[in-house]
C-alpha positions in Angstrom: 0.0 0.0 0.0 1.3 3.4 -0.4 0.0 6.8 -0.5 -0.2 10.2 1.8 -1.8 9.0 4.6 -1.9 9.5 8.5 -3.2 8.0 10.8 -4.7 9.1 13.9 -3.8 7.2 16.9 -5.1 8.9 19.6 -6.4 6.9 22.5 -9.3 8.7 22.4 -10.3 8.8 18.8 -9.3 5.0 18.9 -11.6 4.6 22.2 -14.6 6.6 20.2 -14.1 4.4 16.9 -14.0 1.2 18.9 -17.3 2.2 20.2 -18.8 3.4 16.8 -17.6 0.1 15.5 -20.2 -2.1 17.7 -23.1 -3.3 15.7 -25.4 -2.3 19.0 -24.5 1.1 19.1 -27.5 3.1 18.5 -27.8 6.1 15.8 -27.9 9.1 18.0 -24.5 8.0 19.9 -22.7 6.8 16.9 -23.4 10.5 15.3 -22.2 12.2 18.6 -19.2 10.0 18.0 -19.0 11.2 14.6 -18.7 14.8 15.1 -16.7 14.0 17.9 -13.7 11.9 16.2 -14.3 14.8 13.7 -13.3 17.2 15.7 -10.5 15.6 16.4 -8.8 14.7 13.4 -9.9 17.7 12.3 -7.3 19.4 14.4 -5.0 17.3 12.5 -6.0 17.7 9.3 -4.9 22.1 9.9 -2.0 21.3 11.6 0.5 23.4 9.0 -2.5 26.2 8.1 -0.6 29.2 7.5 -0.1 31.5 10.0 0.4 35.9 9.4 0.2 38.6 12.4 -2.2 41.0 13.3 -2.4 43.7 16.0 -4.0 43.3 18.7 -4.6 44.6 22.7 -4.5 42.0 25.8 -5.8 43.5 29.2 -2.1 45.0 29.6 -0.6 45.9 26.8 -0.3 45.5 23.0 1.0 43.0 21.0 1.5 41.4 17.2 -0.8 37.8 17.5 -0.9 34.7 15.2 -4.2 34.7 12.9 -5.1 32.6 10.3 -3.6 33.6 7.1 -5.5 33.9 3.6 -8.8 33.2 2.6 -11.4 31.0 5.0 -11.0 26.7 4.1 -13.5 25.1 2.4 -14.9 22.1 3.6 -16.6 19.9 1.2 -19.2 17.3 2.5 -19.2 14.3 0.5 -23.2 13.4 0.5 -24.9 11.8 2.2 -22.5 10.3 5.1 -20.3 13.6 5.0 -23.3 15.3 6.6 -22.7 13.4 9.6 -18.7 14.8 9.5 -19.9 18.6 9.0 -20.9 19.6 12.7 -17.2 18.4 14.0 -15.3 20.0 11.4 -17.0 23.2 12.0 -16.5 23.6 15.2 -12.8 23.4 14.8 -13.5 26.0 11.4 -16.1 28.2 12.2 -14.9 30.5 9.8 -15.2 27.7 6.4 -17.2 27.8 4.0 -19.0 24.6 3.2 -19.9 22.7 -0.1 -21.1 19.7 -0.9 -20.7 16.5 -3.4 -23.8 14.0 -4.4 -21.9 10.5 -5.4 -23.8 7.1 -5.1 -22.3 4.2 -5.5 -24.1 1.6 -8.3 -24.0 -1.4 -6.4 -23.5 -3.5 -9.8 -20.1 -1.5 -11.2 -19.2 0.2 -7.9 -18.8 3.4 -9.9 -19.9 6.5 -8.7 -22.8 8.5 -10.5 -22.8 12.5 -9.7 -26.6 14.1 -8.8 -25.5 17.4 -7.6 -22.2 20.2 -7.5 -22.4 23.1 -5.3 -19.2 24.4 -3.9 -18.0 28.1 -2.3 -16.1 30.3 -4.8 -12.3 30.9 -4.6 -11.2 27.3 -4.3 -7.5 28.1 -6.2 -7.5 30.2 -3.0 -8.1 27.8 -0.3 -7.3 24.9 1.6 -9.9 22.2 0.6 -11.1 19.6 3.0 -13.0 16.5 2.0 -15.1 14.9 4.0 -16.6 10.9 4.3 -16.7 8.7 6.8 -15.3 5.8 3.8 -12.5 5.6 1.9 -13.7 2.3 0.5 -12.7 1.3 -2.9 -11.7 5.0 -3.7 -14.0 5.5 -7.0 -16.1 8.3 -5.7 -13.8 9.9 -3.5 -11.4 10.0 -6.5 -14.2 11.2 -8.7 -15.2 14.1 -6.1 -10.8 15.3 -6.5 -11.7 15.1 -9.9 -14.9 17.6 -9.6 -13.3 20.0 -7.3 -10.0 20.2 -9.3 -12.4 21.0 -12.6 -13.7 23.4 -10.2 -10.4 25.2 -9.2 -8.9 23.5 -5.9 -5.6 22.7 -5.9 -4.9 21.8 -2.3 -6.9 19.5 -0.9 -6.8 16.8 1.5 -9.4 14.1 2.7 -10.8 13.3 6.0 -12.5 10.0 6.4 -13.2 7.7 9.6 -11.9 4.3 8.3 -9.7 3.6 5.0 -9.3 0.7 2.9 -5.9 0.0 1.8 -7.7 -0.4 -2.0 -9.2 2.9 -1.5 -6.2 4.3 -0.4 -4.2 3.3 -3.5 -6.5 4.2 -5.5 -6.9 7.7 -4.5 -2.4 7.3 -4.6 -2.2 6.6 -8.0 -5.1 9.2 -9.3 -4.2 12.3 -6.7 -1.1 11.5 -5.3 -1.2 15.3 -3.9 -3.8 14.9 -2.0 -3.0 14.0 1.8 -5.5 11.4 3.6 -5.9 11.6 7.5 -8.1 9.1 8.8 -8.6 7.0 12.3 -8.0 3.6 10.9 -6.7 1.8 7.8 -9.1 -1.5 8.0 -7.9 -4.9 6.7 -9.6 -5.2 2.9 -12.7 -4.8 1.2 -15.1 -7.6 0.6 -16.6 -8.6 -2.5 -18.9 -5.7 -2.2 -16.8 -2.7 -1.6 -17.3 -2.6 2.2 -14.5 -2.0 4.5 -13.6 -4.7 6.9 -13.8 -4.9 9.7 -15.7 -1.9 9.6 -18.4 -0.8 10.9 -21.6 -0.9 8.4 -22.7 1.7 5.8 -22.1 4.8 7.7 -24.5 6.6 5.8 -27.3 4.0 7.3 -25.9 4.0 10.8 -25.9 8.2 10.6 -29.3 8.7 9.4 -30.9 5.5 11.2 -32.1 3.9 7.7 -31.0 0.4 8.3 
């Protein structure tokens, strides 16, 4: 396997996906999970943002402060199970503008098929962050680089929950620019594109439509 990829191995994010992996836990913790783990590797994720200085006033006296340099980051929600990834990156990036991908899957070809494109403007301009719970066999997350390098991006990096080494390799060989940070690279795919071990279809276990 190769690729751009780290992994987060936090005791806590590792505690939290241990827990979102059990087949008994129930929608509404596995999405406070989510946002939670998001959060986390979130901070990962911005570790190297760009940092200029502005003037400021403390309580005793003035000084020249890090701030956030350039325009605000985008992150992009990878429907539908990125939705379930928005509320913990945005509490790390208030400031971001959001856009999202539609990509299903067709079960038969494992391809994805596009539905819907809306992203913020400026992309050349900011730092692009991808969001899915899967990196599975790669296709649509691939397909989505694809879309929001059409639409301008040119640095972008993906945040996921789980990764398949397939997936992973795939997205190495098509964007091998793009850096992956993710709790877990799982085992293999079965014979239908899920990640194992796993932990289900996120998307199901998100929005309770098991």
């Amino acid at each position: 396997m190769s690729g751009n990829v780290t992994v987060v191995d936090h005791p806590l994010v590792q505690h939290k996906l241990t827990l979102m992996r059990q087949k008994e836990t129930p929608s509404a913790l596995f999405r406070q999970l989510l946002r939670e783990i998001t959060l986390l590797l979130t901070y990962e994720i911005t570790r190297d943002m760009p940092l200029t200085t502005a003037h400021i006033e403390t309580m005793l006296e003035p000084m020249e402060a890090p701030v956030l340099a350039g325009p605000n980051p985008a992150v992009i929600s990878i429907l539908r199970a990125g939705n379930g990834m928005l509320d913990g990156a945005l509490e790390v990036l208030p400031q971001a503008r959001v856009g999202f991908v539609g990509l299903y899957r067709d079960e038969e070809t494992l391809k994805p098929v596009k539905y819907y494109f809306k992203v913020p403007n400026r992309l050349d301009e900011r730092l692009v962050i991808m969001v899915d719970p899967m990196l599975a066999t790669g296709n649509s997350s691939v397909a989505a680089v694809d879309m929001l390098k059409e639409a301008g991006a040119r640095q972008i990096r993906f945040l996921c929950l789980l990764a398949a080494p397939e997936g992973v390799d795939t997205m190495y060989k098509a964007h091998p620019d793009v850096e992956i940070v993710t709790a877990s690279i799982d085992r293999q795919l079965n014979d239908k594109g899920y990640i194992l071990p796993g932990l289900g279809d996120a998307g199901d276990r998100i929005f309770g439509t098991l």
